[in-house]
Structures are given as structure tokens and as C-alpha cells.
C-alpha positions as CSV (number, residue, x, y, z in Angstrom):
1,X,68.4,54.1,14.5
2,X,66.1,54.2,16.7
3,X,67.0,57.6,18.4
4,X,67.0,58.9,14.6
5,X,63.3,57.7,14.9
6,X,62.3,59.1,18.1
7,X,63.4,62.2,17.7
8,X,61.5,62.9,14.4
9,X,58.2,61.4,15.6
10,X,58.8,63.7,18.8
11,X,59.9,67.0,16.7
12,X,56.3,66.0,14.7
13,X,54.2,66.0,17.7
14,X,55.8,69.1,18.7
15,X,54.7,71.2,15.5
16,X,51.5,69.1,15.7
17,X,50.6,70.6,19.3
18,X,51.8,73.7,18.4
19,X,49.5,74.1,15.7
20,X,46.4,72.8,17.4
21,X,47.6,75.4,20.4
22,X,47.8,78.1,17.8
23,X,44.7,77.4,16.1
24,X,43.1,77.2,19.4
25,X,44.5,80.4,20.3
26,X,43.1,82.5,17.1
27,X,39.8,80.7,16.8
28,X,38.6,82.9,19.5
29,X,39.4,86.1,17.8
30,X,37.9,84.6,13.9
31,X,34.6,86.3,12.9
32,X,33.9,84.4,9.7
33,X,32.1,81.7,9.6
34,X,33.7,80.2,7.0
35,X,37.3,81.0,8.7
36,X,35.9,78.8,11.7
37,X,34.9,75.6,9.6
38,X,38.4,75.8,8.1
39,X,40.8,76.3,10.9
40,X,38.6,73.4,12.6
41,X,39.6,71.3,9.5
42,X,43.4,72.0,10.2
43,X,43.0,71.9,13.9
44,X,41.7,68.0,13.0
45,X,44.4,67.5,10.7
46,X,47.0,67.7,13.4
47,X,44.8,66.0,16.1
48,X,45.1,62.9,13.6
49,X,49.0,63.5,12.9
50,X,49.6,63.7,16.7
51,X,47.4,60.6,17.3
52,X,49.4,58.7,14.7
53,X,52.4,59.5,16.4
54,X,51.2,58.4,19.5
55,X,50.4,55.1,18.1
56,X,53.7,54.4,16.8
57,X,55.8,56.0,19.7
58,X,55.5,52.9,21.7
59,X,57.0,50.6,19.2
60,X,60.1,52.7,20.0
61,X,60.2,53.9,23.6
62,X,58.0,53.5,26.3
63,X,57.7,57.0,27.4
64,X,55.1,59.6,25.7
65,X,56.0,61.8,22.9
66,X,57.1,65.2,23.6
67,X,54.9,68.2,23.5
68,X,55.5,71.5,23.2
69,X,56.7,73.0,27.0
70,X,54.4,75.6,28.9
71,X,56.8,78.3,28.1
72,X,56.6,77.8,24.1
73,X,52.7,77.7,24.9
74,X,53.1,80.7,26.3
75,X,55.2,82.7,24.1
76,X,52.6,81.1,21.5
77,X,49.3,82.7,23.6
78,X,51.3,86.2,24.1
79,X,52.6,86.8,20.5
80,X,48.9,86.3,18.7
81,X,47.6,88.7,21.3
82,X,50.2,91.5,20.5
83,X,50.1,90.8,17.0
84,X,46.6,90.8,17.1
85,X,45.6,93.8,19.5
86,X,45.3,96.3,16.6
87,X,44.4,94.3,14.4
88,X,42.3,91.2,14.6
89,X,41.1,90.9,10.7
90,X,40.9,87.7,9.4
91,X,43.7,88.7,7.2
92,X,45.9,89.2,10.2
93,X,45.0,85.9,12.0
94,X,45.7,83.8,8.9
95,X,49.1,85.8,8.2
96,X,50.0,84.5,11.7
97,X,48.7,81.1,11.3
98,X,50.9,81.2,8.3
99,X,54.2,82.0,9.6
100,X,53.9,79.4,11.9
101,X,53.4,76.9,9.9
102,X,55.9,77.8,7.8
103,X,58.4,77.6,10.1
104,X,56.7,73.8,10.5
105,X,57.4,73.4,6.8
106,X,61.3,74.6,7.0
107,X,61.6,72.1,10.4
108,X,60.1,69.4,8.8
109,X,61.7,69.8,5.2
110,X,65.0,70.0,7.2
111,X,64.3,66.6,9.4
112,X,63.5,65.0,5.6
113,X,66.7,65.8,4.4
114,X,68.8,65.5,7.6
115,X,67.1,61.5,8.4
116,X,67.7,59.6,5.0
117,X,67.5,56.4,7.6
118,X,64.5,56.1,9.3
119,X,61.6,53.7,9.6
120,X,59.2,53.8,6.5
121,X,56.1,54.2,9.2
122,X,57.8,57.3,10.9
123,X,58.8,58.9,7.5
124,X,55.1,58.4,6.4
125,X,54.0,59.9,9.5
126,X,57.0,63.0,8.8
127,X,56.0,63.3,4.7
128,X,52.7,63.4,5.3
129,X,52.9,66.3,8.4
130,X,54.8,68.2,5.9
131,X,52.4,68.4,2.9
132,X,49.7,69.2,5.1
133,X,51.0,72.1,6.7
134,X,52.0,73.2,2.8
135,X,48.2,72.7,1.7
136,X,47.4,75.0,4.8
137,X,49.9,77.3,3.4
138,X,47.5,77.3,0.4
139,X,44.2,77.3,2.2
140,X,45.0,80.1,4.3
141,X,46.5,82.1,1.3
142,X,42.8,82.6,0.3
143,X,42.3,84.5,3.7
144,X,44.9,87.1,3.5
């Protein structure tokens, strides 16, 4: 059971420094004001999801969580600067910001159904990372 639990509290902290890489990566290009104060909302939210993993990892394994690897950062960096070259609106960089955490929400719905054993702690932790990358879904609607 305990691999069951490592692996979704590693597959969290993946989408969780993926998200605070992506956010990082489109704040710079973000105009509005009020854009700013709410990407540095979600860019907190998964700071406090990844920190909760990395409180419970150790009660599991002794090594650190997995992050995502320099050549997902990468790919990350290079996509929003293509997708963003002709057009940097903050339409555009929510759109993005959306599709990637949606493809958080169909990873993390999937692990939910996939893990019916797990630790109540680490499905917490899983739950939780999915509803708030749904609300962001909703927040960033507003932006498009």
C-alpha cells in the first residue's frame, strides 16, 4: 500500500510544481493588475499543496518527492512562449493556464478512481489538489 501512496503523493507534487513553474512562467507576460493578485493566489495554493506533501512523504519513504524533470520544465517555458509570441492578451495566458490545469484535473480525477486504497491523509492531500485546480478552472474562466 504504500507504493499505492507514494506514487499519488509524488504524481501531486508533480502537477503542483508544474503549476507554480507555469504560473511563474506567464506572470511575466500578465498586464493586469488584477490578473497578477490572482495567479499569485493559485501560485500559493500549490506552494501549500506541495508543502503538504512534503510533510507527509517522509512517513512513507525517506527520499524527497518527485518534481517535475528539467525537460518537462522546459517544454513547459518553450510552449507559453510560442503560444504566446502573437499573442500575449490576458485571454491567451489564462487559456493556457487553463489547459494545463486541466490536464491536472483528468490526472488527478484518474488517480481518485484508479487508488480506492490509500491512506486517508494522502487522499485528503489528492481530493483537495483536485478541487482546487477545478476552482481555478472557474477563476480563470472570468479571464478569457
Amino acid at each position: 500500500m504504500d507504493k499505492y501512496n507514494l506514487n499519488i503523493l509524488d504524481e501531486v507534487n508533480k502537477g503542483a510544481t508544474m503549476g507554480m513553474n507555469a504560473i511563474s512562467y506567464v506572470s511575466k507576460k500578465v498586464t493586469n493588475d488584477e490578473f497578477k493578485v490572482v495567479l499569485d493566489t493559485e501560485y500559493s495554493k500549490y506552494k501549500k499543496i506541495s508543502k503538504r506533501v512534503n510533510d507527509l512523504y517522509s512517513a512513507y519513504s525517506h527520499k524527497v518527492p518527485h518534481e517535475t524533470n528539467v525537460i518537462n520544465k522546459m517544454m513547459t517555458w518553450y510552449g507559453i512562449q510560442m503560444n504566446t509570441m502573437m499573442d500575449d492578451t490576458t485571454s491567451k495566458l489564462a487559456e493556457l493556464l487553463m489547459q494545463g490545469t486541466n490536464m491536472g484535473i483528468i490526472e488527478g480525477r484518474r488517480l481518485i478512481n484508479e487508488n480506492s486504497v490509500v491512506d486517508s491523509d494522502v487522499e485528503n492531500i489528492l481530493n483537495d489538489f483536485v478541487v482546487m485546480q477545478e476552482d481555478s478552472v472557474e477563476t480563470l474562466k472570468k479571464y478569457l
